[in-house]
N, C-alpha and C positions, 0 to 999 in steps of 0.2 A: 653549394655547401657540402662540404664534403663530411661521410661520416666515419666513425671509430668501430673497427669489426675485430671483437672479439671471440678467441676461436679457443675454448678450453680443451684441457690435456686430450679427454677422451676422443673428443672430434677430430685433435690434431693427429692421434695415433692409426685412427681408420681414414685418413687421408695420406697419412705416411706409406698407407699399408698398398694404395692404388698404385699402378702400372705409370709408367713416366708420363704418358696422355694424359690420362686421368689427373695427375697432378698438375699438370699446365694447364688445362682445360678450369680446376677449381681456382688456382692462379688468378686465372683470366676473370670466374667471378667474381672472385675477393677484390680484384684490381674495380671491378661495377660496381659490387655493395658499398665501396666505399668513397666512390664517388657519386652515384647516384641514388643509394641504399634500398627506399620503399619503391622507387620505378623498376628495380630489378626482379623476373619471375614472375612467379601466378599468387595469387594472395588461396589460402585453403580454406577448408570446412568454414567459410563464409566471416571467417578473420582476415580483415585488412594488415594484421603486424606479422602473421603465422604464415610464412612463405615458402614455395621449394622452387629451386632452378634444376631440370633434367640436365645430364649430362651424361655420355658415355655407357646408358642403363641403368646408369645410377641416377640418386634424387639426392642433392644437398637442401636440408631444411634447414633454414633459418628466421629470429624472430625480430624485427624493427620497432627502433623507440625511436619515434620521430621526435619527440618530446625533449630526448636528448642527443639526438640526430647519434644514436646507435646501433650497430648490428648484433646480434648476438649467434655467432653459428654454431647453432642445437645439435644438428645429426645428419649422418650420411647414412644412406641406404640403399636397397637396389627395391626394384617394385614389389616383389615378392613382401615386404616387411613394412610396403608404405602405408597401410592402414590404420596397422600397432604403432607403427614411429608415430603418425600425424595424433595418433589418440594419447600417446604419454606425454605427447610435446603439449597437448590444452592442458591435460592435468596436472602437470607441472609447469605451468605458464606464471602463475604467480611468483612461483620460486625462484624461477628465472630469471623474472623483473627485479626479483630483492639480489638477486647475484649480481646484475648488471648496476643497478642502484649505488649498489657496496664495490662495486669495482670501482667504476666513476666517482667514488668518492676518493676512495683510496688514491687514486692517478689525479686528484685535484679538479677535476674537470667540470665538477657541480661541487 
């Protein structure tokens, strides 16, 4: 089953911003997340949806709704920042869910 990986402005502008690797390398995830979505990466702070794939020194976090077989890519970072990333990404986890919610609605899909 393949899933729907949405990657809002902010995410897409510090992905813009990586070296030409770097972008084929995130490429190559996006290409996984959305054909295998929850099988891709390490699951974090003991949440099976709160994800990251390392890449290049860097960490793409993203969050899975199996529920409606979608990705949502949250944030890029490099190690140095993955503490605070993985901590604003649980406390804004609900918010996220109501973004994705209202997306999928909006695009018909639920």
């Amino acid at each position: 089953m393949a899933f729907h990986v949405f990657i809002p402005e902010p995410v897409q502008k510090g992905i813009d911003k990586l070296d030409k690797s770097g972008q084929a390398r995130v490429e190559k995830i996006l290409k996984h997340l959305h054909e295998r979505g929850s099988e891709v990466g390490k699951p974090l702070a003991g949440l099976s949806f709160l994800r990251e794939k390392k890449f290049n020194g860097k960490r793409l976090y993203y969050l899975v709704y199996g529920q409606w077989s979608t990705v949502l890519v949250a944030a890029i970072s490099d190690k140095k920042a993955q503490q605070a990333t993985i901590n604003r990404l649980i406390i804004e986890s609900s918010q996220n869910q109501m973004y994705v919610f209202d997306l999928l609605k909006k695009k018909g899909i639920i």
